[in-house]
Each structure stands twice: as C-alpha cells, then as structure tokens.
C-alpha positions as protocol buffer text, in pm:
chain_id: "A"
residue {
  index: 1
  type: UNK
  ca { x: 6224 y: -7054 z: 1429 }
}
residue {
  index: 2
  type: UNK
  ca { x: 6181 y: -7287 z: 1152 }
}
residue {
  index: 3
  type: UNK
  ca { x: 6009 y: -7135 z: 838 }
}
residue {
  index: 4
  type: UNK
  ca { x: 5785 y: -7382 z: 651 }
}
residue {
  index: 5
  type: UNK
  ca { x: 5662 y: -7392 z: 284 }
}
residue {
  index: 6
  type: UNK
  ca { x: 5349 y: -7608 z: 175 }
}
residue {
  index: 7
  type: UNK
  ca { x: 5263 y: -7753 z: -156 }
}
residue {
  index: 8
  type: UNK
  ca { x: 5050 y: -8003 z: -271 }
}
residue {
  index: 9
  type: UNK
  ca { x: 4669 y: -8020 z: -206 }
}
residue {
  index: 10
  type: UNK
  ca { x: 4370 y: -7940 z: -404 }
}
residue {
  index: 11
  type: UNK
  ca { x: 4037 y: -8124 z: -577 }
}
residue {
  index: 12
  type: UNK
  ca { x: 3972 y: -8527 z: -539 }
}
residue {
  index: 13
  type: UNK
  ca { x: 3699 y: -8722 z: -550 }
}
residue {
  index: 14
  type: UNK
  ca { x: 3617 y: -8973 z: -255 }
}
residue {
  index: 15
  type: UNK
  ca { x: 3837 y: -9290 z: -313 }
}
residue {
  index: 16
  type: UNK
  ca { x: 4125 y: -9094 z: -408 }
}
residue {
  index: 17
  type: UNK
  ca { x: 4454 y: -8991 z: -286 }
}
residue {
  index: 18
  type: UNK
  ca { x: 4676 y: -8666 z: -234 }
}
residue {
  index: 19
  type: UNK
  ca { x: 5031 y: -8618 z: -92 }
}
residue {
  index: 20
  type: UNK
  ca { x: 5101 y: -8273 z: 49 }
}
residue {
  index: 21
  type: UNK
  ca { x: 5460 y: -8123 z: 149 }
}
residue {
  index: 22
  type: UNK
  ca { x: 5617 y: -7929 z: 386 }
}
residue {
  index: 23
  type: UNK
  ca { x: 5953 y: -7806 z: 321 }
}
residue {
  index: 24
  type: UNK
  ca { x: 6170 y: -7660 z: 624 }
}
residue {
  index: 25
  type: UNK
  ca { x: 6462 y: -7404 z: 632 }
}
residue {
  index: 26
  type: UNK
  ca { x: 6628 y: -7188 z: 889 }
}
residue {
  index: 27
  type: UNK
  ca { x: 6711 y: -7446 z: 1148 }
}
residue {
  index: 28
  type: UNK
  ca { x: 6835 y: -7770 z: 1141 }
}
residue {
  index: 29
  type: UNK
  ca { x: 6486 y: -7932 z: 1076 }
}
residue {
  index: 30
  type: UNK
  ca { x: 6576 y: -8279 z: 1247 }
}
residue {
  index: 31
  type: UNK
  ca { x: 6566 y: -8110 z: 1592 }
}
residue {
  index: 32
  type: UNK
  ca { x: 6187 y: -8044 z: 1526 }
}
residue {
  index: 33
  type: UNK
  ca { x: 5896 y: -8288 z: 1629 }
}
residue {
  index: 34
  type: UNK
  ca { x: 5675 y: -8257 z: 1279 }
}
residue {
  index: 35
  type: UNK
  ca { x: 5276 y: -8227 z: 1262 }
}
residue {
  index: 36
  type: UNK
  ca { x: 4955 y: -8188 z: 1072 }
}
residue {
  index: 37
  type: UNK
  ca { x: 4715 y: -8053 z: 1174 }
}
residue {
  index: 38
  type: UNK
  ca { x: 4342 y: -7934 z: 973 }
}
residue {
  index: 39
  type: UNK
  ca { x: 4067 y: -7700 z: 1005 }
}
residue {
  index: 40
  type: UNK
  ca { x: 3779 y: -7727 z: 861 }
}
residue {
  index: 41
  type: UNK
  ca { x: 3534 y: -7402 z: 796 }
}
residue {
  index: 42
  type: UNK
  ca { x: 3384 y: -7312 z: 1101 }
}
residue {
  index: 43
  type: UNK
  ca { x: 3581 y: -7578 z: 1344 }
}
residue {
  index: 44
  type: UNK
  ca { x: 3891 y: -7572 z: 1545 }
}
residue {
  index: 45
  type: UNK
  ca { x: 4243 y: -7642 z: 1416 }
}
residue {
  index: 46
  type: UNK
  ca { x: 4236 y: -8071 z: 1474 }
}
residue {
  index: 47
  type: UNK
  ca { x: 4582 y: -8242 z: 1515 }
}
residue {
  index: 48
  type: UNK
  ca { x: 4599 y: -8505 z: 1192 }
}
residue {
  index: 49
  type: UNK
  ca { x: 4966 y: -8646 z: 1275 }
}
residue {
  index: 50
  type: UNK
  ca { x: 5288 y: -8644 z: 1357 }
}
residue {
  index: 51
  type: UNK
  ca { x: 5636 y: -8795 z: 1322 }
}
residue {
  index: 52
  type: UNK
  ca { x: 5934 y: -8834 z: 1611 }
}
residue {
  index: 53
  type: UNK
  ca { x: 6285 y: -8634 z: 1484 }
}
residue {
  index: 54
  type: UNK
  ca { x: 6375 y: -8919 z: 1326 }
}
residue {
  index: 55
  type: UNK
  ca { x: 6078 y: -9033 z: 1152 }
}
residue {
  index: 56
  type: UNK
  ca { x: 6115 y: -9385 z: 1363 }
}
residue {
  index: 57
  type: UNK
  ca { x: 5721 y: -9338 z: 1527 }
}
residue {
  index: 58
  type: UNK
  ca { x: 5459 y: -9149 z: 1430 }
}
residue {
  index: 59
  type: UNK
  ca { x: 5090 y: -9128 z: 1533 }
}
residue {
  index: 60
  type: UNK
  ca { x: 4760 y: -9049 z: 1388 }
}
residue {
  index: 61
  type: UNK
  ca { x: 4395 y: -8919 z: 1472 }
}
residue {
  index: 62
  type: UNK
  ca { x: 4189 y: -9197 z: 1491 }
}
residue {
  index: 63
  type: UNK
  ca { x: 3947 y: -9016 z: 1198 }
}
residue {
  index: 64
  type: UNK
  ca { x: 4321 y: -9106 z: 977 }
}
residue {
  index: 65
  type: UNK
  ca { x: 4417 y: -9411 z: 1090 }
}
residue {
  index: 66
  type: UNK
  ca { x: 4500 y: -9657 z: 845 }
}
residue {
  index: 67
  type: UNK
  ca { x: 4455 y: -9439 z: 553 }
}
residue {
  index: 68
  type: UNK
  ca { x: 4724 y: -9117 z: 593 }
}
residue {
  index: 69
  type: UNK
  ca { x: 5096 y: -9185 z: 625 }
}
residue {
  index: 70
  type: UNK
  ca { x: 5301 y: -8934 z: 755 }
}
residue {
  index: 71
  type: UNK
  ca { x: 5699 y: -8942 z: 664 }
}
residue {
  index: 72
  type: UNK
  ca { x: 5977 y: -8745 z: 643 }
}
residue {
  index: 73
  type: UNK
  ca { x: 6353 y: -8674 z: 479 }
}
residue {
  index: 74
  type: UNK
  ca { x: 6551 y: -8541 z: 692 }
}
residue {
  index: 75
  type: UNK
  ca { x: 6827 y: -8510 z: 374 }
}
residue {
  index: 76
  type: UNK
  ca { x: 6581 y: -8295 z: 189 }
}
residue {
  index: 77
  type: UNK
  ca { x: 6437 y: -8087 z: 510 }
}
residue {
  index: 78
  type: UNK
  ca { x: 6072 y: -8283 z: 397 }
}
residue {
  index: 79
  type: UNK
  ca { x: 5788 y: -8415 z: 561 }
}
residue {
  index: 80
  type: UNK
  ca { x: 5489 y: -8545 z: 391 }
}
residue {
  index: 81
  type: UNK
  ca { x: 5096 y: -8632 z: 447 }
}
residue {
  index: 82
  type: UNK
  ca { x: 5051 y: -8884 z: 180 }
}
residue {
  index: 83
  type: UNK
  ca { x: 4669 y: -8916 z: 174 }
}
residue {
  index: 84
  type: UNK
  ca { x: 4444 y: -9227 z: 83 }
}
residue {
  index: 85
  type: UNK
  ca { x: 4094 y: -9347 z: 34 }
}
residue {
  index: 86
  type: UNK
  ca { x: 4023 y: -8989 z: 89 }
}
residue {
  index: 87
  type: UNK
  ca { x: 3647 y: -8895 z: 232 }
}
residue {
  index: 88
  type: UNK
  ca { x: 3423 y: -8551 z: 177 }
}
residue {
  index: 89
  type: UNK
  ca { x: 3495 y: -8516 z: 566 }
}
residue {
  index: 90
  type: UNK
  ca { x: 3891 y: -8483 z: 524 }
}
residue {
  index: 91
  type: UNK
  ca { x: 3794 y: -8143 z: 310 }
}
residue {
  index: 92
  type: UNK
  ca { x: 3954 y: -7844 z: 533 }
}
residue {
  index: 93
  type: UNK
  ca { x: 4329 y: -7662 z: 530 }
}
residue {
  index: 94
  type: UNK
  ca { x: 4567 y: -7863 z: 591 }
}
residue {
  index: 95
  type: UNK
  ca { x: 4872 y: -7707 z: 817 }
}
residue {
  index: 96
  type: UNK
  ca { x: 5241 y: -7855 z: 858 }
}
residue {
  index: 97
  type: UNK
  ca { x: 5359 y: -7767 z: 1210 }
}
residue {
  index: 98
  type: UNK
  ca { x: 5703 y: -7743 z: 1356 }
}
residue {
  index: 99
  type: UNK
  ca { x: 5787 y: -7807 z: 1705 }
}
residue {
  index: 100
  type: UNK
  ca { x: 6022 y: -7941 z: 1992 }
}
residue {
  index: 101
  type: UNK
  ca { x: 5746 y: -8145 z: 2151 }
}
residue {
  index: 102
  type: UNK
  ca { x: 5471 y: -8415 z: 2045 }
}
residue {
  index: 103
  type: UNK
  ca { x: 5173 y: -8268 z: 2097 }
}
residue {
  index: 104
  type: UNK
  ca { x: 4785 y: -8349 z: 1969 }
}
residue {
  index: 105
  type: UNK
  ca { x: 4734 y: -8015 z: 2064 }
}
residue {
  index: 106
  type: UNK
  ca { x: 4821 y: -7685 z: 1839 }
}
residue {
  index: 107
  type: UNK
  ca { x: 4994 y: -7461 z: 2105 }
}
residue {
  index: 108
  type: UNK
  ca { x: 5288 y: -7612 z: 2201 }
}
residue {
  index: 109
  type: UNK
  ca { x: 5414 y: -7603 z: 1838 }
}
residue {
  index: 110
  type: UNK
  ca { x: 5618 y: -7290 z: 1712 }
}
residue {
  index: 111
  type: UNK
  ca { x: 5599 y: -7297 z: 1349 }
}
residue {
  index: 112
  type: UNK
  ca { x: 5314 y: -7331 z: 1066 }
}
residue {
  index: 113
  type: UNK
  ca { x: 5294 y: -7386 z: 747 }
}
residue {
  index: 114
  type: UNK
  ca { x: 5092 y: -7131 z: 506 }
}
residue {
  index: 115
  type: UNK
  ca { x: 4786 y: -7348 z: 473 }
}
residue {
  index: 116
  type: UNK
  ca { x: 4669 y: -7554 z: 143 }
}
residue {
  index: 117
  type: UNK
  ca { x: 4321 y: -7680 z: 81 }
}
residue {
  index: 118
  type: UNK
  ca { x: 4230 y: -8003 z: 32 }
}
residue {
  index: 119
  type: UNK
  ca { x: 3890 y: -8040 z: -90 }
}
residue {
  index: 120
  type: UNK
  ca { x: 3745 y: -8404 z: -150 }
}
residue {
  index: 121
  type: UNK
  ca { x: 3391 y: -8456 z: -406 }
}
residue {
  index: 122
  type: UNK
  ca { x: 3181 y: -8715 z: -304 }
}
C-alpha cells in the first residue's frame, strides 16, 4: 500500500480559501486513482473529489463544484484540495485517499490519509 501524509488545513473565515496536501510514498503513486473525502462530527465519511492517474479528469461533489480544485504532481508524489469561497458547512476532517478505482464511495479505496481539520467561521 501507499502511505499518505497530510498537511495543510486549519481556521478561515467564510469567503476564504485553504489548500491542503497529500504527499504519497511506498508505491509508485501514479498507479493510484486519488480522492477526498470529509466527515463532519456526527456524519458519514462524504466523497469531496477525485483525480484520474494522470490528473487529465477529475470530478467533484456537487456541494464543491465550482469552488474546490483538485490537482496533482505526479513528479513530487502530490495531490492537492485547493479550497475557495469556503462556507461554515465545508468545516469537518478532511481525508486524502489512495486507490486503484474511482469511486464516490469510501470502501473501494486502500489508503488514507491521517486526517486534518478544516474549520470555516462564519
């Protein structure tokens, strides 16, 4: 499996914008389907994104559309949520996922990310 670092996150107010990271080692991280997903307290783990191997599509919830961009560097073994216009609901954990299929659902993906808050002030 792919092991998967997270950084980034933290406190914004509404309007404002935040760019989280996932770095990947231990397998060539090109061969992985890439994902974020969230949780809020109390909630289930809701898929967010993700990007093709290449980074050529990608596809969003429609609760992110038009204001998160996910992207990622295959050269640096990246991928990124760069968030915008950012609203009290988009407060939760925000996971990076590894996998070898697109999914919207958790399950069929084999690695996670350690989990950063993201916490937006209205």
């Amino acid at each position: 499996q792919v092991q998967l670092v997270q950084s980034g996150g933290g406190l914004v107010q509404a309007g404002g914008s935040l760019r989280l990271s996932c770095a990947a080692s231990g397998r060539t991280f090109s061969n992985y389907v890439m994902a974020w997903f969230r949780q809020a307290p109390g909630k289930e783990r809701d898929f967010v994104a993700d990007t093709s191997r290449s980074g050529s599509w990608t596809s969003y919830a429609d609760a992110v559309k038009g204001r998160f961009t996910i992207s990622r560097d295959n050269a640096k073994n990246t991928v990124y949520l760069q968030m915008d216009s950012l609203k009290p609901e988009d407060t939760a954990v925000y996971y990076c996922a590894a996998g070898t299929v697109a999914s919207a659902q958790a399950a069929p993906y084999e690695s996670w990310g350690q989990g950063t808050q993201v916490t937006v002030s209205s």
